[in-house]
C-alpha positions as CSV (number, residue, x, y, z in Angstrom):
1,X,-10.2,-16.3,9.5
2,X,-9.1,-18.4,12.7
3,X,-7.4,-21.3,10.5
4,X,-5.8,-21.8,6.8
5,X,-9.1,-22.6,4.6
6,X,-9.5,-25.8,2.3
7,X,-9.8,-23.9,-0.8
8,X,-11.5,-20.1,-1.3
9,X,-13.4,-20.1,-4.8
10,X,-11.9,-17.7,-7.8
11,X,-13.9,-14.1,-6.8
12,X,-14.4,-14.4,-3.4
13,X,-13.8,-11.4,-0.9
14,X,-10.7,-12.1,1.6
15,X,-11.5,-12.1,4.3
16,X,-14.3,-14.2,3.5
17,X,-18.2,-12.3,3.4
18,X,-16.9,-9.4,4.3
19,X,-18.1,-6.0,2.5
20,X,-15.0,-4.0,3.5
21,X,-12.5,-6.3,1.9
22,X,-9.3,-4.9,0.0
23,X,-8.3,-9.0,-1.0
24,X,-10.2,-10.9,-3.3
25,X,-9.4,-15.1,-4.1
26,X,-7.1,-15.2,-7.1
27,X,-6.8,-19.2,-6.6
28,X,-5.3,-20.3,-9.6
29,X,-2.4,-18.5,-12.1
30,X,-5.3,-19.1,-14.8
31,X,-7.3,-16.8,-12.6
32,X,-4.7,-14.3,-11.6
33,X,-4.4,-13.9,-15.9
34,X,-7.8,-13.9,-16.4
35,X,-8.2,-11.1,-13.9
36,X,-5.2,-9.3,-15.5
37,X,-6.6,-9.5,-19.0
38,X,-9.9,-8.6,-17.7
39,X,-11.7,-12.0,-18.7
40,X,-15.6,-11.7,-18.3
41,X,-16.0,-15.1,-17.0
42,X,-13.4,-14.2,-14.1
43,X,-14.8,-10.5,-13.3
44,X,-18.1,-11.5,-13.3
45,X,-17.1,-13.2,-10.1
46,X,-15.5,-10.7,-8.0
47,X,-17.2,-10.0,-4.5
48,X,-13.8,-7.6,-3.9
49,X,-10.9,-6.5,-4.9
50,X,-8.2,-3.8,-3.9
51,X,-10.2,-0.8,-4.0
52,X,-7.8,1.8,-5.7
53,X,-8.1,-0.9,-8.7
54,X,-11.4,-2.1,-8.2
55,X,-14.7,-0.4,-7.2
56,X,-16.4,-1.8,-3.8
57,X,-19.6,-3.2,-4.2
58,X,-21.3,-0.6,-2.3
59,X,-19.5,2.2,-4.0
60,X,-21.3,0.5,-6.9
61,X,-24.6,0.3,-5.6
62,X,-24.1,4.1,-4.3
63,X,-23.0,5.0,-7.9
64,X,-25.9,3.1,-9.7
65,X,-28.5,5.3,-6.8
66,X,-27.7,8.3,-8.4
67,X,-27.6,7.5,-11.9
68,X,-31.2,6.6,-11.5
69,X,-32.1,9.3,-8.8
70,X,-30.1,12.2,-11.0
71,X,-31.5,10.8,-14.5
72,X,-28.1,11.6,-15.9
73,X,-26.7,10.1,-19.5
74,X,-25.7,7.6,-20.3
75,X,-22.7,9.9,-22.2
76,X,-21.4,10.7,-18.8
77,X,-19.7,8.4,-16.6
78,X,-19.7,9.2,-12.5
79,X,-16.2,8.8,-10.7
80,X,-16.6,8.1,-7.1
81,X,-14.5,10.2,-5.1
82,X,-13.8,10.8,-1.3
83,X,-14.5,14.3,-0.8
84,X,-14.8,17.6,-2.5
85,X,-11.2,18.1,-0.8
86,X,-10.1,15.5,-2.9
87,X,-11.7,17.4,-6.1
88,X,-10.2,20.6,-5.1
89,X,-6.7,18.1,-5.9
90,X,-7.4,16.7,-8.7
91,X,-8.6,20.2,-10.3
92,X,-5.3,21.7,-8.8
93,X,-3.3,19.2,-10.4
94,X,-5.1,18.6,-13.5
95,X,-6.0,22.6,-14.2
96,X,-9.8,21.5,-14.7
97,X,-13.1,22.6,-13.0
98,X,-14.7,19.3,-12.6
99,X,-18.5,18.9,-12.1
100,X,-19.5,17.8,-8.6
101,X,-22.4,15.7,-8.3
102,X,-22.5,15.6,-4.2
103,X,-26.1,13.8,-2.3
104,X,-26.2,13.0,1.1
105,X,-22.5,13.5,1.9
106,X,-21.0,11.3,-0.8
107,X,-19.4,12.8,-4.0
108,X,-18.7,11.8,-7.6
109,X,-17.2,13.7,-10.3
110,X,-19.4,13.8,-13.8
111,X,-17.5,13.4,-16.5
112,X,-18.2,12.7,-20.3
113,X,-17.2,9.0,-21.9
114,X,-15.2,10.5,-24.8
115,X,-12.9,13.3,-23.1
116,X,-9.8,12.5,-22.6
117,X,-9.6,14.0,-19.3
118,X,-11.6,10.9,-18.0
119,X,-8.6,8.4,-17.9
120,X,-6.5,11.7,-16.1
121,X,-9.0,11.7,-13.5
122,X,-9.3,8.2,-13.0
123,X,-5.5,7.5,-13.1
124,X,-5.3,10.5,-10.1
125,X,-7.3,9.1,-8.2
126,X,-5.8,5.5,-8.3
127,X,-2.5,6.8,-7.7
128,X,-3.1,9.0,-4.9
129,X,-5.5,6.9,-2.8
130,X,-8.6,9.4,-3.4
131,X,-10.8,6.4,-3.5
132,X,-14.2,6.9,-1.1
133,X,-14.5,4.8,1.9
134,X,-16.7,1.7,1.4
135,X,-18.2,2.6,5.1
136,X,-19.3,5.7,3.7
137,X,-21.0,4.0,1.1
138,X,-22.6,1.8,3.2
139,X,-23.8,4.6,5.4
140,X,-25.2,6.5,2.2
141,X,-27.6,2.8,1.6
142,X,-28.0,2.9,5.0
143,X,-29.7,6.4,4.6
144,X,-31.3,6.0,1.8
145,X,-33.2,2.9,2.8
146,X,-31.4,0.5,0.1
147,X,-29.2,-1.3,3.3
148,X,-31.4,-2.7,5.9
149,X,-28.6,-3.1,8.2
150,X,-24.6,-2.3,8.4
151,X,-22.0,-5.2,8.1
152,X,-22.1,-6.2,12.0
153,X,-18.0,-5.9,12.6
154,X,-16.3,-4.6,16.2
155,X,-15.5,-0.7,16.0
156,X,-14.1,1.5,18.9
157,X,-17.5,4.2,19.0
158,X,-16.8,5.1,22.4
159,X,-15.2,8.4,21.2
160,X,-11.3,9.5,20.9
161,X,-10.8,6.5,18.1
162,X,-8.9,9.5,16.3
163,X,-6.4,9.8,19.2
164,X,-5.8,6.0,20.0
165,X,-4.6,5.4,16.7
166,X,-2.0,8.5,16.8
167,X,-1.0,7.9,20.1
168,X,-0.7,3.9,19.3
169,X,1.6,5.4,16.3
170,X,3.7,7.8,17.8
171,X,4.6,5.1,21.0
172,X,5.6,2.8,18.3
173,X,7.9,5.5,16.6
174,X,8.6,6.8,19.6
175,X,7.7,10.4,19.6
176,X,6.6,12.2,22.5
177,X,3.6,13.8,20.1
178,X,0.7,12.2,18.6
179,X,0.4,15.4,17.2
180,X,3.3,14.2,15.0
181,X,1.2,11.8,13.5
182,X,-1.3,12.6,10.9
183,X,-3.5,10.3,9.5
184,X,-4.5,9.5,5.5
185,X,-7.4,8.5,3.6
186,X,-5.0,5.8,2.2
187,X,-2.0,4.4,2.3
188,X,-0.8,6.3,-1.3
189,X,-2.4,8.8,0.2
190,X,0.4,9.5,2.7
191,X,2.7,8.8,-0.1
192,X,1.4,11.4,-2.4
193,X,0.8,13.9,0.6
194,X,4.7,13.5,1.7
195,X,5.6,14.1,-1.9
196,X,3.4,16.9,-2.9
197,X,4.2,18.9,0.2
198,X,8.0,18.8,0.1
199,X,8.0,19.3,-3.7
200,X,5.8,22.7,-2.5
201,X,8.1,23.7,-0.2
202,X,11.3,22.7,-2.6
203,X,10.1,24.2,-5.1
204,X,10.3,27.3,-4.0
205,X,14.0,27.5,-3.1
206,X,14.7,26.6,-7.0
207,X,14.9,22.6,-6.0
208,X,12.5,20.4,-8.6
209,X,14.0,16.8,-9.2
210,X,13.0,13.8,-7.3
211,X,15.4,10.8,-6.5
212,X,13.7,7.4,-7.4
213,X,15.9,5.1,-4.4
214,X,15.6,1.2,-5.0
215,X,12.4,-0.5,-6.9
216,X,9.4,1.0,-5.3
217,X,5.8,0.2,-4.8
218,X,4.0,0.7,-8.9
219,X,2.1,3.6,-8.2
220,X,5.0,5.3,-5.7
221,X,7.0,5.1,-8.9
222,X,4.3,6.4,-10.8
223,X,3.5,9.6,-8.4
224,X,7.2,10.7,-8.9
225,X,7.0,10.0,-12.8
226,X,3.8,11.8,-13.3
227,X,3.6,14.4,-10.7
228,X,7.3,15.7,-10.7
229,X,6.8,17.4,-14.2
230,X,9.1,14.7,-15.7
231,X,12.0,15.9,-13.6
232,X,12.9,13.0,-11.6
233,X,16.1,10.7,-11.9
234,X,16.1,6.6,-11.1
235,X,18.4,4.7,-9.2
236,X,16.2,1.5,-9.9
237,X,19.5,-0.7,-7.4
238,X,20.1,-0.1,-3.8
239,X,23.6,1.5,-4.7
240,X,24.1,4.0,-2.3
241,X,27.7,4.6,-4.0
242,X,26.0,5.5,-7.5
243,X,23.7,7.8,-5.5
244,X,26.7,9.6,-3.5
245,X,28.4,9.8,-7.0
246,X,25.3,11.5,-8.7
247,X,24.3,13.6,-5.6
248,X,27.7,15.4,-5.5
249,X,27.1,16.8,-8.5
250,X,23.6,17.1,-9.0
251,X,22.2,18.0,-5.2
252,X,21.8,21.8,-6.0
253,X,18.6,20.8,-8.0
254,X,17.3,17.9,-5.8
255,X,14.0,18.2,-3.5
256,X,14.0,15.0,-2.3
257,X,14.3,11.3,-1.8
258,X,11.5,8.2,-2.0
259,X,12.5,4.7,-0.6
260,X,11.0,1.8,0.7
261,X,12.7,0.2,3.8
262,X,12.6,-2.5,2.9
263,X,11.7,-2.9,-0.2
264,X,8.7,-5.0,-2.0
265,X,8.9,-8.1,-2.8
266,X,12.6,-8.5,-2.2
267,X,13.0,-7.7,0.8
268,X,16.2,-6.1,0.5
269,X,17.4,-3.4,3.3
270,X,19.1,0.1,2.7
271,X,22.0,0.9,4.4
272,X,20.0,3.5,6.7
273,X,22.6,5.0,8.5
274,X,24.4,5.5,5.2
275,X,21.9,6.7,3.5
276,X,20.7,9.3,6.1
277,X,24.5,10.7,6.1
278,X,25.0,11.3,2.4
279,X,20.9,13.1,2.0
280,X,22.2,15.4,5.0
281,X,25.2,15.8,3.8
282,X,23.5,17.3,0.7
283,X,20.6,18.9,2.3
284,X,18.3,16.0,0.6
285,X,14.6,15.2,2.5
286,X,14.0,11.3,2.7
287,X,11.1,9.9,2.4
288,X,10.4,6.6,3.6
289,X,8.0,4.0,3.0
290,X,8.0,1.9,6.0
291,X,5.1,0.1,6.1
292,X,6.7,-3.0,5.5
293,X,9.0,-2.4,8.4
294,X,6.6,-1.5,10.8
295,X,7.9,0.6,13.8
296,X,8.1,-2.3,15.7
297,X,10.6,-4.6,13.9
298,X,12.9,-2.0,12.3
299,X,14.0,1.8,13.5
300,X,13.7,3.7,10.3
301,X,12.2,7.4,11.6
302,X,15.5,8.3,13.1
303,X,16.7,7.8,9.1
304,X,13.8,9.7,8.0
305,X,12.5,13.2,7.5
306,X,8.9,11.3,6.8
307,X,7.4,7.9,7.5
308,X,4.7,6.8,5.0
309,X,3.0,4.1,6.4
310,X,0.0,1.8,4.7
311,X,-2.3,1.0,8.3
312,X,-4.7,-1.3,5.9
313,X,-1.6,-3.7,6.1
314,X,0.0,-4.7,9.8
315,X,-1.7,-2.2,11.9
316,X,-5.0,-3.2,10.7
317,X,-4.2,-7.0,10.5
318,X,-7.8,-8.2,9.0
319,X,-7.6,-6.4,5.3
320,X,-11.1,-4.5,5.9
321,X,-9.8,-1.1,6.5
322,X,-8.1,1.5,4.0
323,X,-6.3,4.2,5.9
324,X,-2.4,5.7,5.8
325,X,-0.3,7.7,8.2
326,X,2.3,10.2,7.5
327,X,4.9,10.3,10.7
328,X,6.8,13.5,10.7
329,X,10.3,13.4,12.2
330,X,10.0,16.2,15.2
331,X,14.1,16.5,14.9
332,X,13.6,17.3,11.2
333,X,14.0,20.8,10.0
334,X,12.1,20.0,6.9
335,X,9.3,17.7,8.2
336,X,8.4,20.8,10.6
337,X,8.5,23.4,7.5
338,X,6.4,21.0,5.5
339,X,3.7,20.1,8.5
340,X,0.4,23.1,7.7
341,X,1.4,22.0,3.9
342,X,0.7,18.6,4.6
343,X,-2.4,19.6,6.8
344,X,-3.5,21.5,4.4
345,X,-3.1,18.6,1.4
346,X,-4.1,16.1,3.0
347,X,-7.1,13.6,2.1
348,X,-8.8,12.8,6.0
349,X,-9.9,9.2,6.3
350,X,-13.9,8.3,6.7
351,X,-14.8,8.7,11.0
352,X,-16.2,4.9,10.7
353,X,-12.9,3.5,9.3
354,X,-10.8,5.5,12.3
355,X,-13.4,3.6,14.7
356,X,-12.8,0.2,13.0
357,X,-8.6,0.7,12.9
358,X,-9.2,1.9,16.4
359,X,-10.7,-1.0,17.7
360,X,-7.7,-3.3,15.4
361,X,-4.6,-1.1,15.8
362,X,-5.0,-2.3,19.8
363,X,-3.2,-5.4,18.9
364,X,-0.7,-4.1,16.6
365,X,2.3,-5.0,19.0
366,X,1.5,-8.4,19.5
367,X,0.8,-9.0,15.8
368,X,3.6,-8.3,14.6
369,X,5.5,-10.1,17.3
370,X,3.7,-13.4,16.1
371,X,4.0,-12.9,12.6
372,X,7.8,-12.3,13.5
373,X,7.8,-15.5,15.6
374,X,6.2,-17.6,12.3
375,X,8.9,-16.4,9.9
376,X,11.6,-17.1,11.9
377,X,10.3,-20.8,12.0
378,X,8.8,-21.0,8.4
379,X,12.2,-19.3,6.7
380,X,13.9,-21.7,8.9
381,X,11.2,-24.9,7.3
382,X,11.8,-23.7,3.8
383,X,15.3,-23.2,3.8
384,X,15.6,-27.1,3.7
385,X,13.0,-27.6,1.2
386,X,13.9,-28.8,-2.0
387,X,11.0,-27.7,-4.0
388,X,12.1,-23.8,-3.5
389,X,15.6,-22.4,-5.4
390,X,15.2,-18.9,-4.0
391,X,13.8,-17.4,-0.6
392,X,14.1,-13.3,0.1
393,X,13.4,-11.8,3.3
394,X,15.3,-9.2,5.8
395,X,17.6,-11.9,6.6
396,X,19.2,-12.6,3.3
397,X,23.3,-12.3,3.4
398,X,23.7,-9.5,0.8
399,X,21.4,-7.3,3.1
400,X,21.6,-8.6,6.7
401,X,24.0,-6.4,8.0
402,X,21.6,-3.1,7.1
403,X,18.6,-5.0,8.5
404,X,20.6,-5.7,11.5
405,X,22.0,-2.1,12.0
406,X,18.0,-1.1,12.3
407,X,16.6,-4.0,13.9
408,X,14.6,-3.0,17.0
409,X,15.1,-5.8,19.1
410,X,16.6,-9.7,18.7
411,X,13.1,-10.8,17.7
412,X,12.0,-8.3,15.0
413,X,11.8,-9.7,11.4
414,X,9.8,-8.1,8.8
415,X,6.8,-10.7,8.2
416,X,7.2,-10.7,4.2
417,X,8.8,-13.4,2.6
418,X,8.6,-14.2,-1.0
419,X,9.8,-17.6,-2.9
420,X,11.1,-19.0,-6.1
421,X,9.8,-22.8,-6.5
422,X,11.8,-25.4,-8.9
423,X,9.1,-25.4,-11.2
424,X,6.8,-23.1,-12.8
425,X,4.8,-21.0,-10.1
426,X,1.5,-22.6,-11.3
427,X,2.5,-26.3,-10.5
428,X,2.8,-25.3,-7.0
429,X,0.4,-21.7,-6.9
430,X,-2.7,-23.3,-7.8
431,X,-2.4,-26.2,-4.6
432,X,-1.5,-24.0,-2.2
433,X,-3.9,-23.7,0.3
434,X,-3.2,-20.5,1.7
435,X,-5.8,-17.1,1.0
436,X,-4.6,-15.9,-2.2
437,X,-4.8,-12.9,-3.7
438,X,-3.7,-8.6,-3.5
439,X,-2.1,-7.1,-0.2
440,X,-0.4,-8.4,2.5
441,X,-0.1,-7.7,6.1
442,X,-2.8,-10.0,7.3
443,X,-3.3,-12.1,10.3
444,X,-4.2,-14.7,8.4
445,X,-1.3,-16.0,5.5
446,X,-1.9,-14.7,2.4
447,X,-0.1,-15.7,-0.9
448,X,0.6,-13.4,-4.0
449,X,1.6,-14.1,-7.3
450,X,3.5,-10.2,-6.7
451,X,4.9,-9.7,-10.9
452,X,1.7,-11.4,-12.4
453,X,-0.4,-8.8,-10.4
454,X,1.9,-5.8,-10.3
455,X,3.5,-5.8,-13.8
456,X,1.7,-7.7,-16.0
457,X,1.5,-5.2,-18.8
458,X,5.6,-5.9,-18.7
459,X,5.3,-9.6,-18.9
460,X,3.6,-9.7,-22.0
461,X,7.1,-8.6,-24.2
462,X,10.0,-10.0,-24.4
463,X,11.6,-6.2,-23.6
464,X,9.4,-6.2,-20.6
465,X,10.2,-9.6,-19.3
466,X,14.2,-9.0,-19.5
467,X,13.7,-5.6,-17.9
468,X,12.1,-7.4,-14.7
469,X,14.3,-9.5,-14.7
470,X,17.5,-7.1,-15.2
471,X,15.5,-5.5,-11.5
472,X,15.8,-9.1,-10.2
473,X,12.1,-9.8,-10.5
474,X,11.2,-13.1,-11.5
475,X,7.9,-13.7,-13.3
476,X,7.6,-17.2,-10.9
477,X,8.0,-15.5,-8.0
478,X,5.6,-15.6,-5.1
479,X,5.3,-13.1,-1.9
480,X,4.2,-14.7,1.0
481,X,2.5,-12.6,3.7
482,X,3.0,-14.7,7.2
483,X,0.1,-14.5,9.5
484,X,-0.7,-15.5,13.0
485,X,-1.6,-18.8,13.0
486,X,0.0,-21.7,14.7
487,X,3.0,-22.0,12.8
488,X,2.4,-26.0,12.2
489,X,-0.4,-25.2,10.2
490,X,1.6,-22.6,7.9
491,X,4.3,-25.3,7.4
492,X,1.8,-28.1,7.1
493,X,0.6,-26.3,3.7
494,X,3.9,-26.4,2.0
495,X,4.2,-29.8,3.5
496,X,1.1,-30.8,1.3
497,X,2.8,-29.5,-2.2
């Protein structure tokens, strides 16, 4: 996607013909509810969609294959999964012994329509990023003579894409190891991974509660709720002086910390050096989400005892490509103790998405310099605009000072941005001419309506919408993810509201 498109119908894949996509073309707010409330005439137009909510194409056609190959009920309904691994988790975590149907190297777990254990499974496999690769399913059509051809796209085959992508990593955190650097079938993946091993390890030494830092990623929140056996306390602010307060009494029972640096959609940054002095001071692990940081804008692993990292975002650039990395800190006691755990957890991404991040991750450096460059001059265009009330980014006042204690260089800005028009989001939403629709970290701009697709459910009470708003989150608010392109163009489209 070289330049901002005229318009990209309601269903279409972002990018655009693309059967890897993780975006799909939400153009209007109509849409974006339609899609929320699961309107027929809106679903029956999806090419994409983000693949932990929304089954690929090809996953679908894989899945259809072997419900007519297998001649199995129509009582039973066939979960795509990513590997028997990834079955081995789920039956760990659910206490089940699931039914594998497995052909030609791709997996799905049979499971009758009525149990209740289906919604379990399901809601696992969302949260943790179990989802199979759409490659793979492509190369199971291509096997089975259903695919004539593969989705022509660059890919590093030349061997070693494994190692380029660790060793771009751990330059970029600046670790002498690639080793360090251990790569995830997902982005929640890593997150779930991080989690699960240090509530392993914790839990042996009597430590069970997990500390909930800031407003966090949906599913995040939902790995702590769910998979800390309810024993798990919120700090929903970024007060570090609440969690000091509730640390010195309460750090005997505490395995560890999740944060996102900085944080989604607000864009607010932690006090890092703070915070990394009170979780040593009580013997706490951190665990940091810092994909929207990126190693190259903000220094967040010396803060850390893990880096979670989503590579589908800024190290990919083009939104084709699930995949996750978990950094381990090599000065961190605790990262070291948890490494064979996490080895051992951990969901391995497909060998043909490697090859495709390979070839992508390349230009990770420069991306991110760019889309730093365009929000320095767009945040500088829309501070003067009078059609927006409200702009949050890493340079806000209340928060600059903790962005600038971590920023990696003079340049470095995060290159997330989200806005708060002087009207109702749909009066400007449904002009703007930007890609929009789910995830962000594109080379091309991409716009998101973040609380109609993230917390709908909440904005349909009146209990729901004063809680968002109590967290600061505006039902009108929109993310914007700033891309590459010349930044006249960018500006020109909000010129054009």
């Amino acid at each position: 996607m070289k330049k901002i498109p005229q318009h990209i119908p309601c269903g279409t894949s972002i990018p655009i013909d693309n059967p890897h996509a993780v975006s799909v073309s939400l153009p209007t707010i109509a849409d974006v509810i339609g899609y929320e409330s699961k309107n027929p005439y809106v679903m029956q137009k999806l090419q994409s969609g983000y693949p932990r909510f929304f089954m690929n194409k090809l996953i679908h056609k894989v899945q259809h294959s072997i419900l007519e190959t297998k001649g199995i009920s129509s009582a039973f309904d066939l979960i795509p999964v990513s590997s028997p691994h990834a079955v081995s988790l789920i039956n760990n975590q659910l206490d089940q012994n699931l039914s594998i149907i497995s052909d030609n190297g791709f997996d799905f777990i049979q499971v009758e329509k009525e149990t209740k254990i289906l919604s379990q499974i399901k809601s696992f496999i969302q949260n943790n990023g179990l989802n199979p690769s759409s490659r793979k399913g492509e190369n199971y059509l291509l096997n089975q003579g259903i695919l004539s051809a593969p989705f022509d796209e660059e890919r590093n085959i030349d061997g070693g894409a494994e190692e380029v992508i660790k060793k771009t990593l751990a330059e970029a955190y600046e670790i002498s190891s690639s080793n360090d650097v251990i790569l995830c079938n997902t982005g929640m993946n890593a997150v779930y991974t991080a989690f699960e091993a240090i509530r392993t390890i914790q839990i042996r030494k009597g430590k069970t509660v997990f500390i909930q830092l800031g407003w966090l990623y949906l599913d995040t929140i939902e790995i702590i709720k769910k998979y800390s056996n309810d024993k798990y306390f919120q700090i929903t602010s970024n007060n570090l002086d609440e969690l000091e307060s509730w640390l010195a009494i309460n750090h005997a029972d505490v395995a560890g910390l999740i944060t996102e640096v900085p944080n989604n959609p607000l864009i607010q940054c932690l006090d890092l050096p703070r915070l990394r002095k009170i979780t040593q001071k009580y013997n706490v692990p951190l665990i940091i989400d810092a994909t929207i940081a990126t190693p190259y804008n903000m220094e967040v692993l010396e803060y850390a005892d893990i880096i979670a990292e989503s590579l589908t975002k800024f190290a990919c650039g083009n939104g084709d490509v699930m995949m996750g990395a978990i950094i381990l800190n090599p000065k961190s006691e605790i990262a070291v103790e948890c490494d064979t755990e996490i080895r051992q957890l951990v969901e391995k991404p497909y060998i043909k998405d490697i090859q495709r991040l390979a070839f992508k991750i390349i230009n990770y450096k420069s991306r991110v310099e760019k889309i730093s460059e365009n929000t320095y001059a767009l945040l500088d265009y829309l501070k003067h605009s009078k059609k927006i009330t409200a702009i949050y980014s890493a340079l806000n006042p209340e928060y600059l000072d903790n962005f600038l204690k971590v920023r990696k260089n003079d340049l470095a800005l995060p290159g997330l941005i989200s806005i708060i028009f002087d009207k109702k989001l749909h009066h400007y939403y449904d002009h703007l001419r930007f890609p929009k629709g789910p995830s962000f970290g594109t080379e091309f701009t991409l716009a998101m309506p973040y609380v109609y697709l993230a917390h709908f459910d909440l904005l349909q009470t009146t209990e729901g919408r004063q809680y968002l708003e109590s967290i600061g989150l505006k039902a009108e608010l929109l993310r914007v993810s700033v891309g590459t392109e010349p930044i006249e163009e960018i500006i020109k489209v909000f010129e054009e509201l």
